[in-house]
C-alpha positions, 0 to 999 in steps of 0.5 A: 844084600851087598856089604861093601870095604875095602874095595871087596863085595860080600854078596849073597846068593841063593842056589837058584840064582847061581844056576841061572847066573851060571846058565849066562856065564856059560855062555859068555865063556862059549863064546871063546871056549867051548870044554869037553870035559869040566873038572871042579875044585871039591866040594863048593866047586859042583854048584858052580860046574854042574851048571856049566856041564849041563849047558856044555853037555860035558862031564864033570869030575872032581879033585880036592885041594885041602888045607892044612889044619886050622883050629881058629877055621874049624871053630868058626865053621860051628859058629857061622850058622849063627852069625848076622849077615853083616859080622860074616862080612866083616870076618870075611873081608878081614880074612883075606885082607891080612897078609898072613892069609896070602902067604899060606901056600900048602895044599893037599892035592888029590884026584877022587875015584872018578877022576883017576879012571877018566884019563884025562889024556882023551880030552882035548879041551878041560875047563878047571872050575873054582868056586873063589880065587882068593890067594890063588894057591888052590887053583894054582897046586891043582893046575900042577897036579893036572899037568902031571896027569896028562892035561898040560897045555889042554885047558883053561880055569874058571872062577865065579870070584876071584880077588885082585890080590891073587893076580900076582900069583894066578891066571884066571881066565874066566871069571864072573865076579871081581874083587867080590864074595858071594856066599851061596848054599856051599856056605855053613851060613846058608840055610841051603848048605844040607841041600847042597851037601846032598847032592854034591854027596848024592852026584859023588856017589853015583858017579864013583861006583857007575861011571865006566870009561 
């Protein structure tokens, strides 16, 4: 289903059709970049870097990049399971289209477990995987936060949607979809969000406690 205003996209997508979509864009990104590292945007960033790693044959770690507390957010995160497909679009395409929504600039930026023991000076090509480029501020603190923990000048970014309006902020250099929404199973919306939460749960603690440098 595609709902279209505004010039933006909201589409929906299933877990299965992202790997298979994410299967092509790894191999469109191979032909001018090929990572031996792979590190993704916590939590909807795994759907999205798993994939990816598996046809690189690279590992994948993960940092988080938090917002501040939004109350109006956390209320609708109970609701949206219950919303019709197209009054999710509509609040969407409404979110990212107000100024105010651009101008939120604070992130929490922190690497996890795994991220802290890899050392990421070892490797000599990273690729930063996003799940949405929208205001661009994720993307962007995460970036500082990789070049002060030795990445600076090693990798290059990756996002499956990103919006025009974050262009005057970030760089993206590879990215699947523009100036479009897609909502997957990293969705309270989706039937498929348990699932996801699972193995993103089940991959972050296996790899916590047994990954040795």
């Amino acid at each position: 289903m595609l709902t279209k205003e505004n010039n933006i996209i909201v589409s929906f997508k299933s877990s299965a059709e992202v790997e298979r979509d994410c299967k092509l864009w790894a191999a469109e990104i191979e032909l001018d970049y090929k990572p031996d590292l792979i590190v993704f945007i916590a939590k909807s960033g795994f759907l999205f870097a798993k994939p990816l790693a598996e046809h690189f044959g690279c590992s994948i770690v993960d940092v988080i990049a938090s917002r501040e507390d939004n109350k109006v957010k956390d209320y609708l995160k109970s609701i949206i399971p219950w919303m019709p497909r197209c009054l999710l679009a509509f609040l969407l395409k409404r979110r990212v289209s107000k100024p105010n929504y651009h101008k939120k600039s604070n992130r929490i930026v922190k690497g996890t477990i795994r991220f802290d023991k890899i050392g990421l000076d070892k490797y000599d090509k990273i690729l930063l995987v996003d799940d949405s480029v929208d205001t661009g501020w994720s993307l962007l603190k995460v970036q500082e936060y990789l070049n002060v923990n030795g990445a600076y000048g090693k990798y290059k970014t990756a996002s499956y949607c990103v919006l025009s309006e974050s262009e005057n902020r970030i760089k993206v250099d590879f990215c699947r979809y523009k100036d479009q929404i897609v909502i997957t199973s990293t969705s309270r919306y989706s039937s498929e969000y348990q699932k996801f939460l699972d193995e993103y749960i089940g991959w972050k603690n296996e790899s916590d406690t047994t990954f040795e440098v």
